[in-house]
N, C-alpha and C positions, 0 to 999 in steps of 0.2 A: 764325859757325858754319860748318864745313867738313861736305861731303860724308864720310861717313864710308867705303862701300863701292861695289862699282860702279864705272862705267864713268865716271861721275863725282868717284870717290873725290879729297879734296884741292883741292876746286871751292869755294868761302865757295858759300852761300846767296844774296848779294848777286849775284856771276857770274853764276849761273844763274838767276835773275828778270829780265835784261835779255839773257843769253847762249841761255838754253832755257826760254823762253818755254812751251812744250811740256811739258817734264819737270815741270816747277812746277804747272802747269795738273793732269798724271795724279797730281801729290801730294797736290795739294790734293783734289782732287775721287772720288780713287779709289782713294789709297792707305789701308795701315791705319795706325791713328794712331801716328804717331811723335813726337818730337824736333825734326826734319826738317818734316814736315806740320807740324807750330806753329810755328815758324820761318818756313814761306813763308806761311803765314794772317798773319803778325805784318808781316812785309816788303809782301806785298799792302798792308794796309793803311795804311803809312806810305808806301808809293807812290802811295794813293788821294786821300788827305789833301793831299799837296805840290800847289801851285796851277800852275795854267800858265803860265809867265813869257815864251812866248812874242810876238811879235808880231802882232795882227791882221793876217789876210790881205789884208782891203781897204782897212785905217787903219792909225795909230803908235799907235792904244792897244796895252794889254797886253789877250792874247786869254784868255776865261775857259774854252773848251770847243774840240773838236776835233771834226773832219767825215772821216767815211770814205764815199766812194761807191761801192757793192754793184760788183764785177765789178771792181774800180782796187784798185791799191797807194798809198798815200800817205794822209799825212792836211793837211786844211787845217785852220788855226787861226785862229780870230774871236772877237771881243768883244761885248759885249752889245747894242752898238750899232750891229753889221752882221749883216746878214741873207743866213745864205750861199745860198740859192737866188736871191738876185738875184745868181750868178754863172751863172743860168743850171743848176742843179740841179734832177732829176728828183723830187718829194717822194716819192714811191713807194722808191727808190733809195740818196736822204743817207740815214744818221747820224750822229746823236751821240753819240763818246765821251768819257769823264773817266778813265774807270777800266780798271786791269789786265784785270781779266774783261771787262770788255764789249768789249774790242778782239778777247781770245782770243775768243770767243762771236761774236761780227759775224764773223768770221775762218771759222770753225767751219760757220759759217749759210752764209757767202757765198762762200767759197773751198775749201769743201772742205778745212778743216783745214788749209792749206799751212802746215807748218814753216817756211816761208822766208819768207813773209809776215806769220807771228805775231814772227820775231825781229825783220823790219823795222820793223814799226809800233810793235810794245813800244820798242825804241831810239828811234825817232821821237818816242812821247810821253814819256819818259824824258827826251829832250833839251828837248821843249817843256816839260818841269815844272822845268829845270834841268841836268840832268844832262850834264858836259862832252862835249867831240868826244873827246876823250882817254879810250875804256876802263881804267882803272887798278885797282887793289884800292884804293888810296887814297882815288881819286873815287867809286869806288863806295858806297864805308863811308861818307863823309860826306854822300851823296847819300842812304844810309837810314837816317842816322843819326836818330832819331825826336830 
């Protein structure tokens, strides 16, 4: 589904869940009910769903969740079998993310909302769920393809 009006206009839905992080976030949560808002509710969730095929940070497993630490940009990714504060993490400070919201929302809490660090991290776990280096419409669509 394309963006239909706006500053967006011509944009799929897929774009903007990894592209504007941001915009998705005020549709969901504050817009009035559209087309559009059930569209990014529906994409959320199929973003939430897809597993992390990342690599554990401290091993070669495959990592099941991701670690943001309050004040930092990045996220580390571990398996069920490593335990990220024995890299030396403040418990007060880590979390854990899986999901869309909760990166925006940790983001929101800890950085003041930064646009530039909600687009970062969303691609980040995007890529730890899958999702190529290669932005394309192609890899996008297959990446939400439920």
């Amino acid at each position: 589904m394309r963006i239909q009006s706006g500053k967006h206009a011509g944009k799929t839905c897929e774009y903007m869940m990894i592209n504007h992080p941001d915009f998705v976030q005020w549709m969901i949560e504050e817009a009035d009910a559209s087309r559009t808002k059930e569209e990014f509710r529906k994409l959320v969730g199929i973003f939430d769903r897809r597993p992390i095929e990342q690599e554990c940070y401290s091993c070669d497993n495959t990592a099941t969740r991701a670690s943001m630490y309050q004040g930092a940009d990045g996220l580390m990714f571990w398996c069920e079998g490593c335990n990220e504060y024995g890299s030396g993490a403040n418990r007060g400070k880590l979390r854990i993310v899986t999901t869309y919201r909760e990166v925006l929302h940790m983001i929101d809490a800890f950085a003041a909302g930064n646009k530039k660090f909600k687009f970062q991290t969303i691609r980040e776990l995007a890529r730890g769920k899958g999702l190529s280096k290669r932005i394309t419409e192609a890899n996008l669509t297959a990446f939400f393809a439920a």
